[in-house]
MIKOLZA-947197 format. One record per residue (C-alpha): residue number from 1; residue in one letter; x, y, z. Coordinates in Angstrom, 1 decimal. Example, Ala and Ser with C-alpha at 12.3 -4.5 7.8 and 13.67 -1.06 7.14 Angstrom:
BEGIN
@n = 1&res = A&xx = 12.3&yy = -4.5&zz = 7.8
@n = 2&res = S&xx = 13.7&yy = -1.1&zz = 7.1
END
This chain:
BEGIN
@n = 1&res = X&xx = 21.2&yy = 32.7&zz = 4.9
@n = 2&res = X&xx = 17.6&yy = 32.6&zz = 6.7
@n = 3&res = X&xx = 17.7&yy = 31.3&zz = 9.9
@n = 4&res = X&xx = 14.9&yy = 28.6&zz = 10.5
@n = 5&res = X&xx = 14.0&yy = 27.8&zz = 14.2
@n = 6&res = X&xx = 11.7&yy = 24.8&zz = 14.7
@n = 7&res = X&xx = 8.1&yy = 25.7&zz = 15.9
@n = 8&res = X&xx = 8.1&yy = 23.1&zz = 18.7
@n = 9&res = X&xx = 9.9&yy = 19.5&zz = 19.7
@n = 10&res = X&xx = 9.2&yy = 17.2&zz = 17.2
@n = 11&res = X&xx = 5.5&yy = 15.6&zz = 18.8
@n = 12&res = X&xx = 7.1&yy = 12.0&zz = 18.8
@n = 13&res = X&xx = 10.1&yy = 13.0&zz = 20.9
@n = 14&res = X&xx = 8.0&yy = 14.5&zz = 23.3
@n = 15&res = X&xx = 5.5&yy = 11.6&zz = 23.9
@n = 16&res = X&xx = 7.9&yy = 9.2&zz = 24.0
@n = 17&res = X&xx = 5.8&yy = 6.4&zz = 24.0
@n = 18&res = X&xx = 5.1&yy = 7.1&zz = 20.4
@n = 19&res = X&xx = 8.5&yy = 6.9&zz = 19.0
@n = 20&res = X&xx = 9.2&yy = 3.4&zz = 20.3
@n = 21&res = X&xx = 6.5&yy = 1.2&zz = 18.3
@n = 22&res = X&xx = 7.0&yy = 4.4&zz = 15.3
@n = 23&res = X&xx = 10.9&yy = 3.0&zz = 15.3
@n = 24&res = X&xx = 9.5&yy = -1.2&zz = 16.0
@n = 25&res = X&xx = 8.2&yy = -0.1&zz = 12.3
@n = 26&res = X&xx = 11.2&yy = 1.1&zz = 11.0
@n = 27&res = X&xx = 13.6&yy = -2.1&zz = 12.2
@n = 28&res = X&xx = 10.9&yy = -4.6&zz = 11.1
@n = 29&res = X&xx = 10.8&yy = -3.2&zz = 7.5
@n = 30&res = X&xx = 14.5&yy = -3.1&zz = 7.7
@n = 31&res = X&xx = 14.5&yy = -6.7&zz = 8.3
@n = 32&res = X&xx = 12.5&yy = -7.9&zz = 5.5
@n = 33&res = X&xx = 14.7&yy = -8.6&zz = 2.8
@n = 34&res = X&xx = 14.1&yy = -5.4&zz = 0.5
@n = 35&res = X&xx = 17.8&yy = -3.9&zz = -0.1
@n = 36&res = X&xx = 18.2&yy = -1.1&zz = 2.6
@n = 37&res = X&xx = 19.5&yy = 1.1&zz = -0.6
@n = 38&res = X&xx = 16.0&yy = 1.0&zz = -1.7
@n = 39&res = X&xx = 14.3&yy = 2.0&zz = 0.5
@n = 40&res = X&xx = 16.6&yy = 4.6&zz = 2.0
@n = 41&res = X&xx = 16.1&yy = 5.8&zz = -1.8
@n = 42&res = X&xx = 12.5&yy = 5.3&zz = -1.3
@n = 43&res = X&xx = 12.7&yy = 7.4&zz = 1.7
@n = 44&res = X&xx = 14.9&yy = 10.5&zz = 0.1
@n = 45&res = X&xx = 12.2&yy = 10.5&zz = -2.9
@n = 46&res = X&xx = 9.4&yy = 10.2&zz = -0.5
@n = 47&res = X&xx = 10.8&yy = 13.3&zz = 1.9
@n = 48&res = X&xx = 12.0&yy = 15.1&zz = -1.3
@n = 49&res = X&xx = 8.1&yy = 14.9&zz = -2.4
@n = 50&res = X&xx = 7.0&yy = 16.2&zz = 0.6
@n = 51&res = X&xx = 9.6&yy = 19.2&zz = 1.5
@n = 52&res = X&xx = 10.9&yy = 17.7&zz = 4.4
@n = 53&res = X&xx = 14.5&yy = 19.5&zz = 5.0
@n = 54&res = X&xx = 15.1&yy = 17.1&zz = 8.1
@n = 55&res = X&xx = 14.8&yy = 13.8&zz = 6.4
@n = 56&res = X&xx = 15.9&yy = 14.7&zz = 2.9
@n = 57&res = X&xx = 19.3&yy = 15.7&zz = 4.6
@n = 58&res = X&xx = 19.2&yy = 12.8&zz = 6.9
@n = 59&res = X&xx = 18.5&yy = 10.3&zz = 4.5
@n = 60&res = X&xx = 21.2&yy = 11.7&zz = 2.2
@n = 61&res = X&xx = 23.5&yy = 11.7&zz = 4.8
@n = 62&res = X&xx = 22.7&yy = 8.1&zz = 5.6
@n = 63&res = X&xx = 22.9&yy = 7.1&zz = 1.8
@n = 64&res = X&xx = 26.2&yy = 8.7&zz = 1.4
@n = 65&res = X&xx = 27.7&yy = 6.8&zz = 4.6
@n = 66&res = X&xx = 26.2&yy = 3.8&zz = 3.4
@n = 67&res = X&xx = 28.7&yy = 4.0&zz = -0.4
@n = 68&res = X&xx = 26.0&yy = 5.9&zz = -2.1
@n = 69&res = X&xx = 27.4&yy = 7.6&zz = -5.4
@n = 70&res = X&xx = 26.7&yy = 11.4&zz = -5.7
@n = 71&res = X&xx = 25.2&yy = 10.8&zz = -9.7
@n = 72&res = X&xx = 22.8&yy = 8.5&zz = -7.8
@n = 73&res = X&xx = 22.1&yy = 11.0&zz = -5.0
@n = 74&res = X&xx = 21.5&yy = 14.2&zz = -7.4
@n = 75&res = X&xx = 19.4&yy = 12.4&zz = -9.5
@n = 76&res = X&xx = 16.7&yy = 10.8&zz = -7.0
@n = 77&res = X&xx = 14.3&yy = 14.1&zz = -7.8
@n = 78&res = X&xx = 14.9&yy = 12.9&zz = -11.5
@n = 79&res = X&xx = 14.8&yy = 9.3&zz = -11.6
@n = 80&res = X&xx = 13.1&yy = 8.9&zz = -14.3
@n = 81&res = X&xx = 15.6&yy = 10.7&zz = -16.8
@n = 82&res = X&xx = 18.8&yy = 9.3&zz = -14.8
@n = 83&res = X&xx = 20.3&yy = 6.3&zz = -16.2
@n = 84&res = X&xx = 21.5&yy = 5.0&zz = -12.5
@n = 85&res = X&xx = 18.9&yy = 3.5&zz = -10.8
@n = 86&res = X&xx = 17.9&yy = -0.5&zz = -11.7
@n = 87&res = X&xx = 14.7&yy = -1.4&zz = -12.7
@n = 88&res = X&xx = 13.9&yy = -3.2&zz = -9.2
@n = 89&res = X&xx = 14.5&yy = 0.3&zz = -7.7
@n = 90&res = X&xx = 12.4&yy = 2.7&zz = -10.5
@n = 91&res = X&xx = 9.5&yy = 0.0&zz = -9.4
@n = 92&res = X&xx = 9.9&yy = 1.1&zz = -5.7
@n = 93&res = X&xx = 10.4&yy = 4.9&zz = -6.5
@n = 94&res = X&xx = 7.7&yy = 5.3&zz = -8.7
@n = 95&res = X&xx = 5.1&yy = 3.6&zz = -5.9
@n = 96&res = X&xx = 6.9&yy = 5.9&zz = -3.5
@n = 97&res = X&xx = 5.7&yy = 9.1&zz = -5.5
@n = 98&res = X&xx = 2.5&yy = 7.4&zz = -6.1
@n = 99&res = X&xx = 1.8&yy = 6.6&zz = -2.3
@n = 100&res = X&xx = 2.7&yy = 9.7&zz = -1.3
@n = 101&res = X&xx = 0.8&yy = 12.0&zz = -4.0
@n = 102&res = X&xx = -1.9&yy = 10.0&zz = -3.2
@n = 103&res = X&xx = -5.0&yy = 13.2&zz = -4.0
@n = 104&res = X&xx = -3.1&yy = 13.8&zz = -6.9
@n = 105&res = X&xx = -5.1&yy = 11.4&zz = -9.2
@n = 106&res = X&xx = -8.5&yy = 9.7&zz = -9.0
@n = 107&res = X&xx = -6.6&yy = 6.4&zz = -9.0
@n = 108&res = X&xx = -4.0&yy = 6.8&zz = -6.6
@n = 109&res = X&xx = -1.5&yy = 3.9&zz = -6.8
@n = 110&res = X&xx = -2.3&yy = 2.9&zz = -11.0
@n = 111&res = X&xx = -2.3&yy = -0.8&zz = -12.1
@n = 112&res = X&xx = 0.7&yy = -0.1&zz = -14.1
@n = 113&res = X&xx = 3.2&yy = 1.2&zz = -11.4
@n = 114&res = X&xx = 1.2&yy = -2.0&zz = -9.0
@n = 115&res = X&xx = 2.3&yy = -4.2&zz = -12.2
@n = 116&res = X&xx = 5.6&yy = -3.0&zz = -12.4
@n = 117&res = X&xx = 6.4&yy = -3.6&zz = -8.2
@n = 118&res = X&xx = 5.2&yy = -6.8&zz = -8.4
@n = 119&res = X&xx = 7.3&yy = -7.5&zz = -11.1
@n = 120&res = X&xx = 10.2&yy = -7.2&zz = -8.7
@n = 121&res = X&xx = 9.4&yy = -7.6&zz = -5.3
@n = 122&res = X&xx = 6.9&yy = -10.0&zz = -3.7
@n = 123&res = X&xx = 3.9&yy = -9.7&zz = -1.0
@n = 124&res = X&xx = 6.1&yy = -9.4&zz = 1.6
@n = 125&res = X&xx = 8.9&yy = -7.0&zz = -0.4
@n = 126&res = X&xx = 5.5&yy = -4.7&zz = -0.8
@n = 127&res = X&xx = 5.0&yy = -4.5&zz = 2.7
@n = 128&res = X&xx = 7.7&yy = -3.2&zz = 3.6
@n = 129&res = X&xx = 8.2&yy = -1.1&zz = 0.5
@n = 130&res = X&xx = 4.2&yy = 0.6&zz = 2.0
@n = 131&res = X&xx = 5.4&yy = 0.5&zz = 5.2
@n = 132&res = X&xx = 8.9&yy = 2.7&zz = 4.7
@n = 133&res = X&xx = 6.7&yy = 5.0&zz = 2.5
@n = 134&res = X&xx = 3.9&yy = 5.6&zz = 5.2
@n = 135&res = X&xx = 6.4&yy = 5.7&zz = 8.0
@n = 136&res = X&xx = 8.1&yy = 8.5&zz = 5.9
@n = 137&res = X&xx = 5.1&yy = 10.6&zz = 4.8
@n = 138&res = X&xx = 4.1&yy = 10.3&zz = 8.3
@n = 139&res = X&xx = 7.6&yy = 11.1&zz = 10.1
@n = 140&res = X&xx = 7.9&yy = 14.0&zz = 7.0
@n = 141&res = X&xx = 4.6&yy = 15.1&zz = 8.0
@n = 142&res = X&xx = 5.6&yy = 15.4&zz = 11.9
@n = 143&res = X&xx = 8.9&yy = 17.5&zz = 10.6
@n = 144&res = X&xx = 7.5&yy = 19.8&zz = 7.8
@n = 145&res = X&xx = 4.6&yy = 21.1&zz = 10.4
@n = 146&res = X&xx = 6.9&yy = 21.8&zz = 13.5
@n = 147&res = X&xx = 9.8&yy = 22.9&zz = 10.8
@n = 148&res = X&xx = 12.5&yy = 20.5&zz = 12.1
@n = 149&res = X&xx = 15.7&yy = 21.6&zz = 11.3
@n = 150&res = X&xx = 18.0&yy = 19.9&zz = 8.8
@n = 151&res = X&xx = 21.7&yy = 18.6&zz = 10.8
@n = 152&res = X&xx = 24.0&yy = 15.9&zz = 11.6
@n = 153&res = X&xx = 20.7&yy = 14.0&zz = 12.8
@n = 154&res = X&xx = 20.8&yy = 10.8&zz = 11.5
@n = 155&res = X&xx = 17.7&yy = 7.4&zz = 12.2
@n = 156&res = X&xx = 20.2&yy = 6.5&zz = 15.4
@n = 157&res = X&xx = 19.8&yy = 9.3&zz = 16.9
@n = 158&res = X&xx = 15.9&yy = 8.9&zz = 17.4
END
């Protein structure tokens, strides 16, 4: 087995004035009425995307915890072929990819995965669904460069 070592601390730890409004945003968008199933799925998908070992572990760690089944867990990469997600949560998975390939096409969030959110969750719902996928691409981002380690970490430990 390779042996990873991180490069550094991860930068928000060590100006720890940054992690306190970073982790305002993450309790405010738990607070607004999307399912915290969703987007802890939206936040698995989103750190899948992106190669983050840390989150992707802590996020399945947190899912599992929460009553998560594993056919649900092994499928998130493959959502769209799985039959075990609700259509509520393919809406917020598919703007999860979208928002966080977001060079990978011309348009970057499409009208059709915009339609199908709307469809199920409101302005506010939206929000918070773009507001748990930036925190994530940016907390993913913070990882991947400094090559956090997966663990036992889990969000109460930040």
């Amino acid at each position: 087995m390779k042996t990873i070592q991180a490069r550094m601390k991860n930068p928000a730890m060590l100006i720890p004035e940054a992690m306190q409004p970073l982790m305002s945003v993450v309790a405010a968008v738990r607070k607004s009425g999307v399912p915290q199933r969703t987007l802890d799925l939206v936040h698995l998908r989103a750190s899948q995307i992106n190669g983050c070992s840390l989150c992707v572990d802590m996020g399945s760690r947190e899912l599992k915890k929460a009553g998560e089944t594993d056919d649900r867990l092994f499928a998130v990469a493959a959502w769209r072929e799985a039959p075990y997600f609700t259509e509520a949560e393919r809406a917020a998975l598919a703007l999860a990819e979208a928002v966080t390939r977001l060079s990978d096409r011309s348009d970057p969030v499409p009208e059709e995965i915009w339609k199908e959110a709307i469809l199920y969750y409101d302005e506010k719902a939206l929000a918070a669904l773009i507001l748990c996928i930036a925190t994530t691409n940016f907390f993913n981002r913070l990882n991947a460069t400094t090559k956090q380690m997966a663990g036992e970490q889990s969000w109460s430990d930040r």
